[in-house]
N, CA, C and O of each residue as an XYZ file, in Angstrom:
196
protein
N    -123.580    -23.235    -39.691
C    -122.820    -23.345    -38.475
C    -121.373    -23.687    -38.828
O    -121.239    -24.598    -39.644
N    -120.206    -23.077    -38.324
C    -119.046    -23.231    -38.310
C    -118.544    -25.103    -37.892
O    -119.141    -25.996    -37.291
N    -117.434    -25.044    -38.446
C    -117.345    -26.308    -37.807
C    -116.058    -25.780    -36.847
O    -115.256    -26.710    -36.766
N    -115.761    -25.022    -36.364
C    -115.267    -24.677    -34.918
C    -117.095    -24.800    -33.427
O    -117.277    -25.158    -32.264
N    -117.635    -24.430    -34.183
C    -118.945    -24.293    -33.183
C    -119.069    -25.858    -33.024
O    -119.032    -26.229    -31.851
N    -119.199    -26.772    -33.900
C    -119.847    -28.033    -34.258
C    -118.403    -28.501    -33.246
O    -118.722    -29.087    -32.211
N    -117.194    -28.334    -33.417
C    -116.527    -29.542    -32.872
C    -116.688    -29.350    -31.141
O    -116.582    -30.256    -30.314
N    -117.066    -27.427    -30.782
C    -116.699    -27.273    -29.195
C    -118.265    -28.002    -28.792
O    -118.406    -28.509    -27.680
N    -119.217    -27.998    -29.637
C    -120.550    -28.737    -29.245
C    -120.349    -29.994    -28.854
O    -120.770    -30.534    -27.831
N    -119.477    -30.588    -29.982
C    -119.228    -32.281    -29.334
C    -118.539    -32.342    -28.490
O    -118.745    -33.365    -27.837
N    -117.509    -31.554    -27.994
C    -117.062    -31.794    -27.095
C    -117.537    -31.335    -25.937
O    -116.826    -31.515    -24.948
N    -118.587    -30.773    -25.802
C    -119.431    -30.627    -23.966
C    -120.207    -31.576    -24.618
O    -120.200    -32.383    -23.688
N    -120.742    -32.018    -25.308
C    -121.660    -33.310    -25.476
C    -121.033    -34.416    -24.559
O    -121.630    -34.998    -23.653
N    -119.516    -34.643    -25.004
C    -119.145    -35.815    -24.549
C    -118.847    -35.789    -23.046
O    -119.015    -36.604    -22.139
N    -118.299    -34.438    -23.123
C    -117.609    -33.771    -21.631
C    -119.232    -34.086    -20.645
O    -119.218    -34.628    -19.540
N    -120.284    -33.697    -21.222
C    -121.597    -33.695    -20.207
C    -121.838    -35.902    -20.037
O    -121.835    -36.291    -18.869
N    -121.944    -36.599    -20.721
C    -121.912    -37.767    -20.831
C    -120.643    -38.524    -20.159
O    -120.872    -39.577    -19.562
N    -119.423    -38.072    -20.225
C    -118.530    -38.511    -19.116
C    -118.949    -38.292    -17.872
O    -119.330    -39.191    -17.123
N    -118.895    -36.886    -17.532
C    -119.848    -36.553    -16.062
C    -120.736    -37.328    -15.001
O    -120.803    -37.620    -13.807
N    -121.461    -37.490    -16.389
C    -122.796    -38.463    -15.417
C    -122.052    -40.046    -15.380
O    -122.463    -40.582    -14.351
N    -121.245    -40.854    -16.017
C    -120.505    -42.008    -16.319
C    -119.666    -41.604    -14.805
O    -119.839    -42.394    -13.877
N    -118.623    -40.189    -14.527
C    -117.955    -40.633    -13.046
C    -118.748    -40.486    -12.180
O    -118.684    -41.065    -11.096
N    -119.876    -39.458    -12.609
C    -120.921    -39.637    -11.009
C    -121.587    -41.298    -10.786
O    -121.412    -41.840     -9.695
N    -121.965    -41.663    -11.340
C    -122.340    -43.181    -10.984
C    -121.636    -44.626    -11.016
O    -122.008    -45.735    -10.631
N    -120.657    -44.231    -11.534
C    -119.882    -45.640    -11.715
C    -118.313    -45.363    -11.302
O    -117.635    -46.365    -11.526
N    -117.664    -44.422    -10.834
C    -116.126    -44.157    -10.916
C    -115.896    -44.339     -9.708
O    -116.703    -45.006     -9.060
N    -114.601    -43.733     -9.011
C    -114.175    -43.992     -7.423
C    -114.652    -42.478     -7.378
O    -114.576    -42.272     -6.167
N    -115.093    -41.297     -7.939
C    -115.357    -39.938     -7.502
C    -116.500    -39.832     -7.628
O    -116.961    -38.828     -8.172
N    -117.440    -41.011     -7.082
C    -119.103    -40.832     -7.192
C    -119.373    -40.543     -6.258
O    -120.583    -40.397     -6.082
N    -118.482    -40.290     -5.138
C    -118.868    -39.578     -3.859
C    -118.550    -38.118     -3.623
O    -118.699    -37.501     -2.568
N    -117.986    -37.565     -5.028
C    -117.796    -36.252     -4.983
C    -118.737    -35.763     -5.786
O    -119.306    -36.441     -6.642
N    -118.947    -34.635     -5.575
C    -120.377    -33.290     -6.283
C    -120.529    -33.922     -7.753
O    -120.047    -34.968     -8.186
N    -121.268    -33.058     -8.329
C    -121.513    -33.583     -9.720
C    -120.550    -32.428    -10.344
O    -119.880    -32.637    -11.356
N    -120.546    -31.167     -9.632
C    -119.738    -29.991    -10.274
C    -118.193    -30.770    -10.437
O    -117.754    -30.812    -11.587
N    -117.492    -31.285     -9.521
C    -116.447    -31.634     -9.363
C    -115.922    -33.094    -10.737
O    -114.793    -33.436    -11.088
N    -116.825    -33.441    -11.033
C    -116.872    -34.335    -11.792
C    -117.128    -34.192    -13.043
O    -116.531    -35.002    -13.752
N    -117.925    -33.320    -13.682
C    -118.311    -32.217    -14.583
C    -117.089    -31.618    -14.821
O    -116.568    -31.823    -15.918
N    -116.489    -30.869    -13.956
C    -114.923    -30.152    -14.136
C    -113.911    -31.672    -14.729
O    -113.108    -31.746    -15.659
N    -114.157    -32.229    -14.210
C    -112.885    -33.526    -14.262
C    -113.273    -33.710    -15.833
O    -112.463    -33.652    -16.758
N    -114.691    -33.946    -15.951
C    -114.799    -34.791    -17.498
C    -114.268    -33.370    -18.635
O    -113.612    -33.629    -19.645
N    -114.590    -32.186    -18.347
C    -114.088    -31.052    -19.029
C    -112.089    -31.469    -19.528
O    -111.471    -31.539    -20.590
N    -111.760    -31.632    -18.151
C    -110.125    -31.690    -18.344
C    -110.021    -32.925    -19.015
O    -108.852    -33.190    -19.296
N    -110.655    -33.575    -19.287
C    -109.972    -35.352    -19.287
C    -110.029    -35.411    -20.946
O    -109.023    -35.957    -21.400
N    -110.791    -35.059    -21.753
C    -110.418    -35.070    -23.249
C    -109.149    -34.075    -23.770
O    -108.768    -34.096    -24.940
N    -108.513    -33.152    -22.678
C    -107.536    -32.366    -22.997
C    -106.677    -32.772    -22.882
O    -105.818    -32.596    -23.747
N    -106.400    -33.596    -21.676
C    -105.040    -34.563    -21.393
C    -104.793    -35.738    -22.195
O    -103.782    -36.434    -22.098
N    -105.591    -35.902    -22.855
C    -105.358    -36.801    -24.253
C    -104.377    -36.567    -25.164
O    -103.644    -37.357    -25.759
N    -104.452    -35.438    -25.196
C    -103.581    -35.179    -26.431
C    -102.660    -34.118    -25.872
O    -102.511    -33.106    -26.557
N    -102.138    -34.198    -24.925
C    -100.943    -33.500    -24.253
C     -99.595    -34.368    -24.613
O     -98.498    -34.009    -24.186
């Protein structure tokens, strides 16, 4: 396995584990799980902007 494959794996690993962290505990636990799922996708990108 590439380690381009290995790093985009960890990162929906983490991206899927943030997700469920704003659905139950954040101020956007009253929004969808899709919507939150999208958010945890963007939020390791704006890191390093």
């Amino acid at each position: 396995m590439k380690a381009k494959h290995y790093l985009i794996g960890v990162y929906l690993v983490i991206a899927l584990l943030f997700s469920f962290y704003l659905k139950g505990c954040s101020d956007t636990a009253d929004r969808s799980y899709s919507y939150n799922f999208g958010k945890a996708l963007a939020w390791p990108i704006s890191m390093f902007k």
